[in-house]
N, C-alpha and C positions, 0 to 999 in steps of 0.2 A: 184467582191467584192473588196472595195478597192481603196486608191485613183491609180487612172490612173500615170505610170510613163512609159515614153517613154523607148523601150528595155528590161520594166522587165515583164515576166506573173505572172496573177492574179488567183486566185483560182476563179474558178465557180462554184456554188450552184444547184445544177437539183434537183427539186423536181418530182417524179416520183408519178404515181397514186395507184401503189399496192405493196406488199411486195414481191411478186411474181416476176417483173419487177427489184428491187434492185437487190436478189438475184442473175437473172442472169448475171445482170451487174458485180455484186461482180464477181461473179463466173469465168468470160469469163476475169477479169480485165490485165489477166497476159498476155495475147496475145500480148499487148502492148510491152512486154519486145521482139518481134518477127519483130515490124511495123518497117515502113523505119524510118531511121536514123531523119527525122524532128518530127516525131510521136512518140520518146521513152521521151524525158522530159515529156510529159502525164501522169500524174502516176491516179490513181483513189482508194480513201478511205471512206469509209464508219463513218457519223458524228456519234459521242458519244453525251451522253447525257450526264451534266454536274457533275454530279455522277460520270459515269464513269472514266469522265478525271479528276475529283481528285484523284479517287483509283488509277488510272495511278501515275498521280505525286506521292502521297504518294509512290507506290514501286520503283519508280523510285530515291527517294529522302535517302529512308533507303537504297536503295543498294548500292548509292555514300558513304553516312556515313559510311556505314561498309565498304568499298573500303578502305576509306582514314582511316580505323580502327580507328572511334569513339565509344563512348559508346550510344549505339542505342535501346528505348524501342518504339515495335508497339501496341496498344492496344485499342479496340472500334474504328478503326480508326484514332486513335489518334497519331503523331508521336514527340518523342520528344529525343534530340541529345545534347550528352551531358549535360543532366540535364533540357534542356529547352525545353517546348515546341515549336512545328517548325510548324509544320502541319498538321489541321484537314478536315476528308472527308466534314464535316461539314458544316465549315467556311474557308476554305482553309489558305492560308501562313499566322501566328500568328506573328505581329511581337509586339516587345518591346520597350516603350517607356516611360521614366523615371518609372513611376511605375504604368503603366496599362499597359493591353494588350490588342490588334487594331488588330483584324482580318480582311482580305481582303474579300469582299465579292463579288469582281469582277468576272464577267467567267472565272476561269482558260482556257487555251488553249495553 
């Protein structure tokens, strides 16, 4: 996946034929952390659906704001920081622009 650059690896995509076959994969993934020294940059993750990696970003995004102790409401999904809306499971990162609001509706990832 991805353009080609000399020196750097790419993530590869395995589609697998049952849920049975993931699992084990998931399951076994950590052995890697044991393989010879060329075989540990391999790491192996299991894709989200695009759902998912909003509700990621979202908790990701409230726990930076309350890090940097801003004033942070979560609700319906909905995330908004210091007063503004920031981001939704929905529509994902809401941004502002003179006086409308332009949700991204790109895949997060």
């Amino acid at each position: 996946m991805g353009k080609f650059s000399s020196g750097k690896m790419r993530p590869l995509l395995v589609k697998l034929h049952s849920e049975w076959d993931r699992r084990v994969i998931l399951s076994n993934c950590h052995k890697l952390a044991n393989a010879p020294s060329d075989l540990r940059k391999i790491f192996i993750v299991a894709d989200m659906s695009l759902d998912e990696r909003r509700r990621n970003t979202v908790k990701r995004l409230h726990d930076r704001a309350v890090r940097e102790n801003k004033i942070v409401q979560l609700s319906s999904g909905s995330l908004t920081v210091d007063g503004v809306l920031t981001y939704t499971v929905k529509d994902g990162h809401v941004y502002k622009s003179d006086s409308e609001v332009v949700s991204d509706t790109n895949n997060d990832g």
